[in-house]
C-alpha positions as CSV (number, residue, x, y, z in Angstrom):
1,X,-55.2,49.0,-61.4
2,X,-58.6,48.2,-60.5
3,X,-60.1,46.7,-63.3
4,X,-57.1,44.2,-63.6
5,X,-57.1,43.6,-59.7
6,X,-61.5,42.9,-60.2
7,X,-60.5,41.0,-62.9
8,X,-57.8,39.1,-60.9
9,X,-60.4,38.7,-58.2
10,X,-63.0,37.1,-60.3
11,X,-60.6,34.4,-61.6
12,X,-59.3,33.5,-58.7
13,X,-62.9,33.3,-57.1
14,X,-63.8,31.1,-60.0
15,X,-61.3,28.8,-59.8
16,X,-62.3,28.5,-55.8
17,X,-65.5,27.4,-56.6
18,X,-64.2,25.2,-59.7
19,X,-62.5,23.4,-57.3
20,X,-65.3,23.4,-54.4
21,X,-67.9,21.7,-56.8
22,X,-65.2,19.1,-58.6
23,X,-64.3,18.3,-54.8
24,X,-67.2,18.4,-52.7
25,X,-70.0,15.9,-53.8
26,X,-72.8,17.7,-52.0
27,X,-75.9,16.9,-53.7
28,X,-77.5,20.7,-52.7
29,X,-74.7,21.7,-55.2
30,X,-76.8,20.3,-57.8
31,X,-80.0,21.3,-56.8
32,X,-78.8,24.8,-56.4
33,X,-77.7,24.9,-60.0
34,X,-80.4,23.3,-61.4
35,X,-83.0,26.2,-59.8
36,X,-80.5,28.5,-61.5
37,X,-81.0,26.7,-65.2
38,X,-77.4,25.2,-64.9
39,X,-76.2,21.7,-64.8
40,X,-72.5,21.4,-62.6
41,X,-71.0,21.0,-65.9
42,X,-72.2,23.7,-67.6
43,X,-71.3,25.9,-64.8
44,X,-67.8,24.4,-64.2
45,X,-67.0,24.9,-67.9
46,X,-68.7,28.5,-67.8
47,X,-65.9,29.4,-64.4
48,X,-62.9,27.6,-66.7
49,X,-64.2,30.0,-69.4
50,X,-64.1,33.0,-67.3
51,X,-60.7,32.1,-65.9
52,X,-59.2,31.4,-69.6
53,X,-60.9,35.2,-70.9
54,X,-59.1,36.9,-67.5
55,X,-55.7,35.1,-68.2
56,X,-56.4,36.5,-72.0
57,X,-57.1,39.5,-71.0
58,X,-56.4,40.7,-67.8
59,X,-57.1,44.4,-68.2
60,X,-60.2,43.8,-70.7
61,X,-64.1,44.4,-70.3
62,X,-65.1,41.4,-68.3
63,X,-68.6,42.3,-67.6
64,X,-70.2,39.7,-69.4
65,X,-68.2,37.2,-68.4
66,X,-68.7,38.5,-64.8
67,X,-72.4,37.3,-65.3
68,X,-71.2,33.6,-64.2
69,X,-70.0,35.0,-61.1
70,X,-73.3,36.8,-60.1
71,X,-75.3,33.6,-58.8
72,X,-72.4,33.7,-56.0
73,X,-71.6,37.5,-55.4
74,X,-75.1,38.6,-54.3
75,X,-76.8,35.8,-52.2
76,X,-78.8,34.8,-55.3
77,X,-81.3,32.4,-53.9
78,X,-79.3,29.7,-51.5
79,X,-76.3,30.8,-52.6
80,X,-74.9,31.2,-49.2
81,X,-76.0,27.3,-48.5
82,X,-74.7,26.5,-51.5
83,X,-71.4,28.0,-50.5
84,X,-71.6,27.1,-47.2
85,X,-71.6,23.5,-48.3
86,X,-68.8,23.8,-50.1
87,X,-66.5,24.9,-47.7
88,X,-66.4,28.8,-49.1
89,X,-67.2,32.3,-47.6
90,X,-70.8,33.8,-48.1
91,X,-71.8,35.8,-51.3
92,X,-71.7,38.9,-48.9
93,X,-67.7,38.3,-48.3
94,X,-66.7,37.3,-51.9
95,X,-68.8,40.6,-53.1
96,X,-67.1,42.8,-50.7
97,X,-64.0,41.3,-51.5
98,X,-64.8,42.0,-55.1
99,X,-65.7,45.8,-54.9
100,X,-62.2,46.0,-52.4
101,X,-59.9,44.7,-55.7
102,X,-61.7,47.7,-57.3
103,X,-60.7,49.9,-55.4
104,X,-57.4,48.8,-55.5
């Protein structure tokens, strides 16, 4: 079960933050993503990706697909400001939260 529920967990934190940056009209948003080599549409397109591959594949390998998630999970940078702006729980929370649907 654990893969799926990580795998559940990732989509679902993806379309939290799909729905953070196509609602909240922070500029740091921006300049967050931009020091990261990512323009907001790139990076919304990249989470609707990842939530499209889980609902494909619930059980698969999503470990490179994961990769859009890591600029959140681990306090890359200003992630936490970044989230904080948006409304959302720090990258410590989501990551915990991550590893507990793992161990699910």
């Amino acid at each position: 079960m654990g893969i799926k529920a990580q795998n559940g967990y990732m989509a679902f934190m993806a379309k939290q933050l799909v729905a953070a940056i196509s609602n909240c009209g922070n500029p740091f948003i921006e300049e967050y993503l931009d020091s990261m080599d990512c323009s907001v549409e790139a990076e919304v397109s990249n989470l609707r990706a990842l939530q499209q591959s889980v609902a494909r594949n619930p059980g698969g390998d999503q470990s490179r697909a994961s990769d859009v998630l890591n600029k959140w999970l681990y306090g890359w940078k200003a992630a936490d400001k970044c989230l904080a702006c948006m409304g959302l729980k720090p990258s410590a929370a989501w990551a915990e939260g991550y590893y507990k649907a793992g161990r699910a």
